[in-house]
C-alpha positions as CSV (number, residue, x, y, z in Angstrom):
1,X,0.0,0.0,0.0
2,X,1.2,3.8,-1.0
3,X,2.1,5.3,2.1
4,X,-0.3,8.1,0.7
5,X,-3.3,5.5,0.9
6,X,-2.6,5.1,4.5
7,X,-3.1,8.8,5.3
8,X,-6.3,8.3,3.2
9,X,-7.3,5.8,5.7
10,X,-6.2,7.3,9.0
11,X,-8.4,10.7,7.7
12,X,-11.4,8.0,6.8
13,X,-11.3,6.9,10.1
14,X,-11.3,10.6,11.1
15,X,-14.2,11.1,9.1
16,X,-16.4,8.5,10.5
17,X,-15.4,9.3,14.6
18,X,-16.5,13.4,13.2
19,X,-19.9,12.3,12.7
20,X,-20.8,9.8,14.9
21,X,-20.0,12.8,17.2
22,X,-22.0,15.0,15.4
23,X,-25.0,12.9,14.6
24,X,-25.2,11.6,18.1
25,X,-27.2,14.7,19.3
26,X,-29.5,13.7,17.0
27,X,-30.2,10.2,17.8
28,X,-30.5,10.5,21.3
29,X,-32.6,13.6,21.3
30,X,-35.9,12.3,22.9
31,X,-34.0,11.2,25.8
32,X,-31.8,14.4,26.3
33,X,-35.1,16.7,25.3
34,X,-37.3,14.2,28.3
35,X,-34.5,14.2,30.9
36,X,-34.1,18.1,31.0
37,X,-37.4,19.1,30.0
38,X,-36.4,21.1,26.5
39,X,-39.1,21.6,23.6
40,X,-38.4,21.4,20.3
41,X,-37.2,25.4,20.0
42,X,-34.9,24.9,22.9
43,X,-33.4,21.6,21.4
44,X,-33.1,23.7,18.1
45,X,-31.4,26.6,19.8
46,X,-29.2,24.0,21.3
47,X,-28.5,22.3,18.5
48,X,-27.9,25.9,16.4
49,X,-25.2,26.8,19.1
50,X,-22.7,23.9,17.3
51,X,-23.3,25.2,13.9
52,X,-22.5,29.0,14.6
53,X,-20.0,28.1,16.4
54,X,-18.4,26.3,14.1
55,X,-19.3,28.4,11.1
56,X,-17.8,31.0,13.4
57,X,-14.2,29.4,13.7
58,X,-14.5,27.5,10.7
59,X,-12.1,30.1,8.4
60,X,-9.5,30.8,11.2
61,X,-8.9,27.2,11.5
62,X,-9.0,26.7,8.0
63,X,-5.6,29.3,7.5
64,X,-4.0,28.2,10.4
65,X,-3.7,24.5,8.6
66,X,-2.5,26.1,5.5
67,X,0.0,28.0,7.6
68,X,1.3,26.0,9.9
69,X,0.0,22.1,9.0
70,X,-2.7,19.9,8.9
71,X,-0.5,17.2,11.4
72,X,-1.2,19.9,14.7
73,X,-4.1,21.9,14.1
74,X,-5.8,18.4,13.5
75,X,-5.0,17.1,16.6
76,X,-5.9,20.2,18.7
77,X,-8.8,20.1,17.0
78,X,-9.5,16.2,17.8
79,X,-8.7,16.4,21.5
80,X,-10.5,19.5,21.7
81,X,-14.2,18.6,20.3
82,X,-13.4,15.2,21.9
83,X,-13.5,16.8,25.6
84,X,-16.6,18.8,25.0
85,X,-18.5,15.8,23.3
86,X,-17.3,13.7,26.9
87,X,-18.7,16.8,28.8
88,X,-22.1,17.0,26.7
89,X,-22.9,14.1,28.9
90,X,-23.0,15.9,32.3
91,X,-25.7,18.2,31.0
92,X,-27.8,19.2,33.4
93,X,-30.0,22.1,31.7
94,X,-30.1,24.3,29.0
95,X,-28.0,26.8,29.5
96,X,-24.9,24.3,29.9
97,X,-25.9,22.5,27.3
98,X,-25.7,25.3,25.2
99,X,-22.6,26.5,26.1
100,X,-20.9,23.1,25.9
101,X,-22.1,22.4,22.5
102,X,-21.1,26.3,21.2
103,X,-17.9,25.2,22.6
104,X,-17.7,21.7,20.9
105,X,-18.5,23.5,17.9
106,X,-15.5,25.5,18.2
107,X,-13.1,22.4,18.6
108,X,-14.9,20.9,15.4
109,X,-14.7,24.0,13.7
110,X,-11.5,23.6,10.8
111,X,-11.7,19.6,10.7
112,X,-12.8,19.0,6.9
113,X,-10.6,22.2,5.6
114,X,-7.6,20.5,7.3
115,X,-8.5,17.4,5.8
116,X,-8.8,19.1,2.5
117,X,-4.7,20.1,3.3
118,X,-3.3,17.0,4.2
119,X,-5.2,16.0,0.8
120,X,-3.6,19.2,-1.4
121,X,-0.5,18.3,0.2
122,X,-0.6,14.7,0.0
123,X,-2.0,13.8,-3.8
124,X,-1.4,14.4,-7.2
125,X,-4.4,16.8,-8.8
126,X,-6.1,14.0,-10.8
127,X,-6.6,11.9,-7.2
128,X,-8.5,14.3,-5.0
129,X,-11.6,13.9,-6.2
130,X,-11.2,10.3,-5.2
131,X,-10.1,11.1,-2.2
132,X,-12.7,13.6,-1.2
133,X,-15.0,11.6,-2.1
134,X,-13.7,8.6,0.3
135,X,-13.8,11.2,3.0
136,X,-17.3,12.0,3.1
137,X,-18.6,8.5,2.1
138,X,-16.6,7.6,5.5
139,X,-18.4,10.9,6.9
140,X,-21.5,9.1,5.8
141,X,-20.6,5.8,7.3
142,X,-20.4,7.6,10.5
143,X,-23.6,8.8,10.1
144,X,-24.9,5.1,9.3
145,X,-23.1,3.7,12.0
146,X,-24.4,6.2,14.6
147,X,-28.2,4.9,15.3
148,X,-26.7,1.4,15.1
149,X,-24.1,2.0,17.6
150,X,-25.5,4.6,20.1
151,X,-28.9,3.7,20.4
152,X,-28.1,-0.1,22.0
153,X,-25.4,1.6,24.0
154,X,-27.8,4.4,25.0
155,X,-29.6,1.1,26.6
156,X,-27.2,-0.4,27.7
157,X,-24.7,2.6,30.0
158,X,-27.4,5.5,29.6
159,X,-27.5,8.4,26.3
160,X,-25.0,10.6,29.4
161,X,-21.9,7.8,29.3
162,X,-22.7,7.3,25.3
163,X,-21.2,10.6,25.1
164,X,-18.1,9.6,27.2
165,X,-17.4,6.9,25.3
166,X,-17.3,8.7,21.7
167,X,-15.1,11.4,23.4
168,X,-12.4,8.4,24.5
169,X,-12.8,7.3,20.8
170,X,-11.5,10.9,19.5
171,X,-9.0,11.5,21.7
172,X,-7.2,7.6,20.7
173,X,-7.0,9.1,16.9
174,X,-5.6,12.4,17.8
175,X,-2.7,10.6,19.6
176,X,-2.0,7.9,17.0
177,X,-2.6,11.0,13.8
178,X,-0.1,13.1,15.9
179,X,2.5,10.8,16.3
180,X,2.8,9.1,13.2
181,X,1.7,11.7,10.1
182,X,3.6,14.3,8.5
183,X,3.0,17.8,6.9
184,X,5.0,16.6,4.1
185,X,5.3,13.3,2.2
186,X,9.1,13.7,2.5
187,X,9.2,13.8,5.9
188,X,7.2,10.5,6.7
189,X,9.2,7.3,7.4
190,X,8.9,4.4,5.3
191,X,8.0,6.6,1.9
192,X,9.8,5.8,-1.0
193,X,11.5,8.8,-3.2
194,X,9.4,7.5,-6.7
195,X,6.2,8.5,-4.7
196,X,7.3,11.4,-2.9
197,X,8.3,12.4,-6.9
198,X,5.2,11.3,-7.8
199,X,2.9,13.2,-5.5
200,X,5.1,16.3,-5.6
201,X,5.4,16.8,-9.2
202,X,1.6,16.3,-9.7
203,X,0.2,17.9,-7.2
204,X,-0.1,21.5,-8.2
205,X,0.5,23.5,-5.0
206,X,3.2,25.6,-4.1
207,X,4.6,26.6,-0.3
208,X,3.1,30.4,-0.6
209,X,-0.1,31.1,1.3
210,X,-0.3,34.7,0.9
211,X,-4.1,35.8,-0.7
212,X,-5.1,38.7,-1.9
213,X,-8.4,39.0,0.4
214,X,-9.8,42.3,-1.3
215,X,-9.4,40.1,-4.8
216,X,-10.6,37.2,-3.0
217,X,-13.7,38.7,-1.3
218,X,-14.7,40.9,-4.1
219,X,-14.8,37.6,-6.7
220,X,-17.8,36.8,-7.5
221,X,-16.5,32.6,-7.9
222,X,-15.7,32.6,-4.3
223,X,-19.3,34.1,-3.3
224,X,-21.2,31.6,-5.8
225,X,-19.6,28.8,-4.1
226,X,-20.3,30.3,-0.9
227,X,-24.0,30.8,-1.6
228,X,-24.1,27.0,-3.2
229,X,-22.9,25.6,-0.1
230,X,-24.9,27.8,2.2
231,X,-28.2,26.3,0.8
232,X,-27.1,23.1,0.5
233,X,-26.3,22.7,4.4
234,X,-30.1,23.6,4.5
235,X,-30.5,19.9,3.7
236,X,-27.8,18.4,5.0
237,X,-28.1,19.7,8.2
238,X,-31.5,18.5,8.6
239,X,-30.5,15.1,8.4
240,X,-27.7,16.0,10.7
241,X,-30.2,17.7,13.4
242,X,-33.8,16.9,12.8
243,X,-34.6,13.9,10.9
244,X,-35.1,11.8,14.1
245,X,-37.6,13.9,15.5
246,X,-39.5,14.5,11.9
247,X,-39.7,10.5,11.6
248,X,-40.7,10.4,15.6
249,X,-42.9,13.2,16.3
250,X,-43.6,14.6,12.7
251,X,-44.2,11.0,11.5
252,X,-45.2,8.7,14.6
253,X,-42.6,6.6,13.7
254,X,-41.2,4.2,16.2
255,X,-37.7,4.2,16.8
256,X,-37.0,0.9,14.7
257,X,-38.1,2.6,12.4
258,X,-36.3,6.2,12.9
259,X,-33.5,4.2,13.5
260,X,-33.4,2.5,10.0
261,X,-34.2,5.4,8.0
262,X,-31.4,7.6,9.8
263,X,-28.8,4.2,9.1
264,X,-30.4,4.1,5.4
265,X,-29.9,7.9,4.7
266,X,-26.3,7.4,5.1
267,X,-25.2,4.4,4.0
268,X,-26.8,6.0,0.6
269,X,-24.9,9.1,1.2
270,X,-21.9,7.2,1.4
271,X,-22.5,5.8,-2.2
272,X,-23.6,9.3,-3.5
273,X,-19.9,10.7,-2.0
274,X,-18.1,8.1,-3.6
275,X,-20.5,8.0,-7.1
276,X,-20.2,12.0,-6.7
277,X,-16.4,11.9,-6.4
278,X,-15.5,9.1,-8.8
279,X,-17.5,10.4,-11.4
280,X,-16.7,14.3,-11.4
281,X,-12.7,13.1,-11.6
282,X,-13.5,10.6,-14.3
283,X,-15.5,13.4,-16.4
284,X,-13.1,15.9,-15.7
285,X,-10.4,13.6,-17.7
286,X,-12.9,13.2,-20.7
287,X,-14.5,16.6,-20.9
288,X,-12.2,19.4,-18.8
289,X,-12.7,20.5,-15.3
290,X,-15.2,22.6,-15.8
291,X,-18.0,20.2,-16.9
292,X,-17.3,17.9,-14.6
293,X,-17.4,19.4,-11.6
294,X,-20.7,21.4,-12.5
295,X,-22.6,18.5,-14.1
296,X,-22.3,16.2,-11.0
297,X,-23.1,18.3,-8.4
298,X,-25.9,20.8,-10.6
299,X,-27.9,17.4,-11.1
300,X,-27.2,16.1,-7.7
301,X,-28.6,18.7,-5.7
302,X,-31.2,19.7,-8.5
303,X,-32.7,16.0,-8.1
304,X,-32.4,16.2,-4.1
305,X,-34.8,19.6,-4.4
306,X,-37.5,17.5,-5.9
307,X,-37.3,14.4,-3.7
308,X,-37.3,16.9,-0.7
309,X,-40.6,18.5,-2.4
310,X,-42.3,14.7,-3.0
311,X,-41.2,13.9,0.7
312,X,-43.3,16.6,2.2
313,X,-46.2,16.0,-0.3
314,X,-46.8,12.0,0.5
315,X,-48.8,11.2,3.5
316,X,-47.1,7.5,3.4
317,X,-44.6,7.8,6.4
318,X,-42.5,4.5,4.6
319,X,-42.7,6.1,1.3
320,X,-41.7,9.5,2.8
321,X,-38.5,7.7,4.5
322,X,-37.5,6.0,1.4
323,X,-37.8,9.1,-0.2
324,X,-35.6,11.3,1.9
325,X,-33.1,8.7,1.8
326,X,-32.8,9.1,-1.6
327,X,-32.6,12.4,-1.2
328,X,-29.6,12.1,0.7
329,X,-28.5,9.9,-1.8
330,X,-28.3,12.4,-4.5
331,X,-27.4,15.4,-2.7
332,X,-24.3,14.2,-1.6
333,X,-23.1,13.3,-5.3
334,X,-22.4,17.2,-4.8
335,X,-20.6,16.9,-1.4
336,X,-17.3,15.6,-2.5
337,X,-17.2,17.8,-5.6
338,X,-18.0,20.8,-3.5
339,X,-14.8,20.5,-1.3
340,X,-12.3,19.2,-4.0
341,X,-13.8,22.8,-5.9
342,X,-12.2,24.3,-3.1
343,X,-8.6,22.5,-3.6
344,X,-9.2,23.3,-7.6
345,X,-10.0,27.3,-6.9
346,X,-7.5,27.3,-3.8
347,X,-5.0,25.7,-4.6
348,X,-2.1,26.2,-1.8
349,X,-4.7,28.2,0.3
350,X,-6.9,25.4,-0.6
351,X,-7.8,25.2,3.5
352,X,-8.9,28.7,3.4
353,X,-11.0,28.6,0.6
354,X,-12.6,25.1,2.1
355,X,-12.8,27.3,5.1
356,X,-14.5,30.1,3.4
357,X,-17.4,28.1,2.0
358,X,-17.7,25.8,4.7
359,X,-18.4,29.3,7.0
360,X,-20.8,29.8,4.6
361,X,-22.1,26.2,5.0
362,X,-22.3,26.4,8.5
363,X,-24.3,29.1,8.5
364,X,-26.9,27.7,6.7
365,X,-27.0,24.4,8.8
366,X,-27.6,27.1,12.0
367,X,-30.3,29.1,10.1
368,X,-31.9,25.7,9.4
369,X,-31.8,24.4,12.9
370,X,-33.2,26.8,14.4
371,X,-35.6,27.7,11.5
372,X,-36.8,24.2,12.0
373,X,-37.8,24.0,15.6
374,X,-39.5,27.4,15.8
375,X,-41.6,26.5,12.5
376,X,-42.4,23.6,14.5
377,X,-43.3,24.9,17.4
378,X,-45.6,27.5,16.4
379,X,-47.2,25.6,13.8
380,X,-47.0,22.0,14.7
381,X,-45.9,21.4,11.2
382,X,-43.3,19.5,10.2
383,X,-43.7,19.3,6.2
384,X,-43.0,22.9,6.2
385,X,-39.7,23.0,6.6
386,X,-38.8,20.4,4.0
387,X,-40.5,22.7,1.3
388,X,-38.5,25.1,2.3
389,X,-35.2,22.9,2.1
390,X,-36.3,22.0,-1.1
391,X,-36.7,25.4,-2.7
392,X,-33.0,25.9,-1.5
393,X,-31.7,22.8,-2.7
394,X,-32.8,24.4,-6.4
395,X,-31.1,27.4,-6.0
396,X,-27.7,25.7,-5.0
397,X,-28.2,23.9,-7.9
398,X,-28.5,26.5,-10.5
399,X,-25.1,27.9,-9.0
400,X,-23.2,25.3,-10.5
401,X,-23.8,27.2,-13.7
402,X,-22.0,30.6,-12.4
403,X,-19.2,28.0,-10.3
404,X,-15.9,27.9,-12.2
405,X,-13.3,25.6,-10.8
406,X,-10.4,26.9,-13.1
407,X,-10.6,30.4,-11.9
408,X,-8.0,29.6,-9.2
409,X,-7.3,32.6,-6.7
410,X,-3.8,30.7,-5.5
């Protein structure tokens, strides 16, 4: 195995403890809202405080790994959101809660943009779309794995020690990432000199990380992608936040149910990522960059708006699951292509460009979360939201036509 393939499958790993982390919340929201007495605006505000938080912290992170290396601001990052996800389990109101999980969104804030510079750093040009793509199927896996894992250990050790044990999980990578990976492929033991050659002769990127921000801010490539992703967090963050209460309360489903759905809805993602990624690198070979990074992801997300819009419409709770799992499906051909943009437009400041739209991203996903449990709330609707989601989907799909990925800023 390249030594580059192994860093590939330390960040997978990475990938997959990231959300089962982050989709945890989710999962075990009935008994965190029953034990401290939270509605569903309070969850929502709860659940908001992650996402601004990291949209927040998101870009600063993002140039510190272009500055000083994906090896140490990844494992700050890692031990950091691994403490607060161990202390989300001594909630005992809202107001901690809050705070902790603002504060865990902090330490998460700057993981994926990292990743992205590890993967500038570490592959030739014509891999990263591969490689992105393997990082959010993994991220998807997570997601999958989550219900299955948390929900029987919820009944076995309690949904307060489930949050313990993740945080021991994160805190074993950081160690094991920090003392074995390298900045650069050169400096790695065990490499051989054809692939250091290899990866550094084909991997586009230079050692300079100055930007021109007034160019940067001020081009209108940078604020496309920014809106794209901004809109298309709409969606994924429901999945991330919401969809166990939508099938629970929303739907009446039991938690079998919820449970399979949620597992479902990733485990298609995962195949969307790696469908998304493998695809856009193989059309960008046949028909330029260009087309294929716009045709994947424009069809992607423009398919997800219209299962979003069916899923609301159908009163048949399975039909409406299957659906939305599709939708997740198809929306995440987009995700992988979406971050390897970044690298394309970015190029050495790759993490701060991932870091830019991801801010953006962010943003959406805490518009969205709390949007979502005040709609709910005061109207005791739960389709509402998802027509909403859907109309944004639409629009981040007709930015692929503006989004150029070879107008590089680096």
């Amino acid at each position: 195995m390249k030594t580059r393939h192994k860093v590939l499958a330390i960040l997978v790993l990475l990938s997959i403890i990231t959300f089962l982390d982050r989709v945890c919340m989710n999962v075990v929201s009935k008994y965190v809202k029953a034990d401290l007495e939270l509605d569903n605006q309070q969850f929502g505000y709860i659940l908001g405080a992650f996402s601004l938080a990291y949209a927040l912290f998101e870009l600063p992170t993002g140039i510190l790994g272009d500055r000083i290396g994906p090896r140490r601001i990844l494992t700050r990052v890692v031990l950091w959101w691994s403490a607060f996800t161990a202390l989300t389990g001594l909630a005992f109101n809202f107001v901690y809660l809050l705070v902790v999980r603002f504060l865990f969104g902090i330490g998460e804030a700057g993981a994926y943009p990292n990743v992205g510079v590890a993967i500038a750093r570490w592959f030739p040009a014509h891999e990263r779309g591969r490689a992105q793509a393997a990082i959010w199927a993994a991220a998807r896996i997570g997601g999958a794995l989550t219900p299955l894992v948390v929900i029987p250990l919820v009944h076995a050790v309690g949904w307060r020690l489930a949050f313990v044990v993740l945080g021991v999980v994160g805190a074993v990578w950081a160690t094991v990432w920090y003392l074995w990976f390298r900045d650069e492929p050169a400096e790695i033991a065990g490499i051989t000199p054809q692939e250091v050659e290899e990866i550094e002769t084909q991997r586009q990127v230079n050692q300079s990380h100055w930007v021109d921000w007034k160019k940067a801010i001020a081009e209108p490539n940078i604020l496309y992608l920014m809106l794209m992703c901004h809109l298309f967090f709409y969606a994924a963050y429901f999945f991330t936040n919401w969809s166990a209460t939508y099938f629970q309360e929303g739907r009446g489903m039991s938690e079998e149910d919820t449970k399979k759905f949620i597992s479902l809805s990733y485990f298609l993602g995962a195949i969307g990522c790696l469908v998304g990624g493998f695809l856009s690198d193989w059309l960008v070979k046949k028909r330029g960059l260009r087309f294929g990074r716009r045709i994947v992801a424009g069809l992607g997300l423009g398919i997800s708006s219209l299962l979003f819009l069916f899923a609301g419409l159908t009163p048949n709770n399975q039909l409406a699951g299957y659906l939305l799992a599709l939708c997740v499906l198809s929306k995440d051909l987009a995700l992988p292509v979406a971050f390897v943009t970044c690298v394309d437009i970015g190029k050495q400041n790759s993490g701060t460009v991932t870091g830019t739209m991801n801010f953006a991203g962010q943003l959406g996903g805490f518009f969205i979360t709390i949007i979502f449990g005040i709609i709910v709330k005061q109207t005791h609707n739960f389709e509402l939201p998802l027509f909403l989601i859907s109309g944004c989907l639409a629009v981040s799909a007709l930015l692929w036509l503006k989004i150029d990925p070879e107008k590089s800023i680096g």
